[in-house]
C-alpha positions in Angstrom: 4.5 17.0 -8.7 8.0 18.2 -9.7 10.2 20.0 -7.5 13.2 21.9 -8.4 15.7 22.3 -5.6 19.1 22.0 -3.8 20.2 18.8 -2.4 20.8 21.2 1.4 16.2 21.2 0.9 16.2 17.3 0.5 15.3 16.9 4.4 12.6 19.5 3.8 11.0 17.6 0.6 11.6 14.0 2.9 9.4 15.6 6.3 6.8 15.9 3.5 7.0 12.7 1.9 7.3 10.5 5.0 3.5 11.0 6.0 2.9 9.1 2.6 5.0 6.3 3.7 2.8 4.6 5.7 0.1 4.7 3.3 2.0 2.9 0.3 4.8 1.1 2.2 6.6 0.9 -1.3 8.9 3.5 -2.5 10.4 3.8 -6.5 13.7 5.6 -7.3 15.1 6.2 -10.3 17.4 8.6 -11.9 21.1 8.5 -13.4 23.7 7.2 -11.5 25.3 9.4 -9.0 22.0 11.5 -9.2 21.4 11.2 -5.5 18.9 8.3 -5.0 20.8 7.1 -1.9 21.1 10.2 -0.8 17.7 10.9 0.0 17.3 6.9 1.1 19.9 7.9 4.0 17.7 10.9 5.0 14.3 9.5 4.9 16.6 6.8 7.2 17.5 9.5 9.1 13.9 11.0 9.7 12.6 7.3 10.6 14.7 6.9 13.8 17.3 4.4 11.5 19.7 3.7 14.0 21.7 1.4 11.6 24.0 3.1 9.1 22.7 3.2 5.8 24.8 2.3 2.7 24.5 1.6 -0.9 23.0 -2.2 -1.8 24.6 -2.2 -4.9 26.6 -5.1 -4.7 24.3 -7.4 -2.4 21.2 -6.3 -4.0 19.5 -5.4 -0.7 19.9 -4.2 2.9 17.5 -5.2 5.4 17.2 -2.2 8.7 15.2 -1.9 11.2 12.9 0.7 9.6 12.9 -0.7 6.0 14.0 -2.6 3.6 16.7 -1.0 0.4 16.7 -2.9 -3.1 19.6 -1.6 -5.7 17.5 -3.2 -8.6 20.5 -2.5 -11.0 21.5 -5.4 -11.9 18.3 -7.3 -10.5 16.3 -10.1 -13.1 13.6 -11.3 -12.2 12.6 -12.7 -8.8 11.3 -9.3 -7.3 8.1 -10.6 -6.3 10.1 -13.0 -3.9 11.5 -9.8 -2.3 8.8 -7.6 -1.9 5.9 -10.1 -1.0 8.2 -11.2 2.0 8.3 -7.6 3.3 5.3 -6.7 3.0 5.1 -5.1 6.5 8.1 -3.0 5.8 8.5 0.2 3.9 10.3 -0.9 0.6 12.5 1.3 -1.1 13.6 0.3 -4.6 16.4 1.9 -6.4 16.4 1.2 -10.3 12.7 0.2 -10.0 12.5 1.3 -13.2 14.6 -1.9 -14.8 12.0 -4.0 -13.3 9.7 -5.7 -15.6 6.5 -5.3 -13.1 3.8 -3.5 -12.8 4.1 -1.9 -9.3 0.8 -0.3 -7.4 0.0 1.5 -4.5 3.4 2.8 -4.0 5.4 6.2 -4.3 7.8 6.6 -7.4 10.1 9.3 -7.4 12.5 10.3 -10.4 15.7 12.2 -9.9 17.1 14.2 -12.4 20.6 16.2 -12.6 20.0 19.7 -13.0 23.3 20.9 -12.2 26.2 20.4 -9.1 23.8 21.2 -6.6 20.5 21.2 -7.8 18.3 18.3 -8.9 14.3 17.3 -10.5 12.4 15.3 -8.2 9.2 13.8 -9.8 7.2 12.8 -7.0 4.3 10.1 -8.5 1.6 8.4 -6.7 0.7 5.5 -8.4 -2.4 3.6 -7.1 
């Protein structure tokens, strides 16, 4: 599905998406930088009870919270397995899945693209 809408409906499109959550427990972002993929990882945080405040992993690679567990796969080679097989009983949520060489299933990828200052593409993808 693609959705075409401004960044003050992302809570709208996230009360949709976190039903599906639970069902794939994985959770693919991708999109430019400064396209909004934290963003929407603080307000799915924020529509899971997160009590913890959420903040970019870009420069530790991941965050662990109580409610999930963030990967900034920007700069990430190799190793993801480790990651991901350890939290299995977490909801993951992976930013720059997409410069991951693996083949990821059952899990929810999402693309983000720029439209303009206040509007933006999301891609919504269930891949089984």
């Amino acid at each position: 599905m693609i959705y075409k809408i401004e960044q003050s409906q992302v809570p709208k499109l996230v009360s949709n998406l976190i039903p599906n959550l639970d069902k794939y427990n994985l959770l693919l972002l991708n999109g430019e930088m400064g396209v909004g993929k934290t963003f929407l990882v603080k307000e799915i945080a924020k529509q899971l009870g997160e009590k913890n405040t959420v903040t970019s992993p870009s420069f530790n690679i991941m965050n662990t919270y109580d409610k999930f567990i963030h990967i900034d796969a920007y700069n990430l080679k190799g190793g993801l397995e480790s990651y991901y097989d350890f939290f299995e009983d977490k909801l993951v949520i992976i930013e720059w899945s997409n410069n991951i060489n693996y083949d990821f299933k059952n899990c929810i990828k999402i693309t983000i693209k720029y439209l303009d200052e206040s509007t933006r593409e999301y891609e919504i993808k269930e891949v089984i």
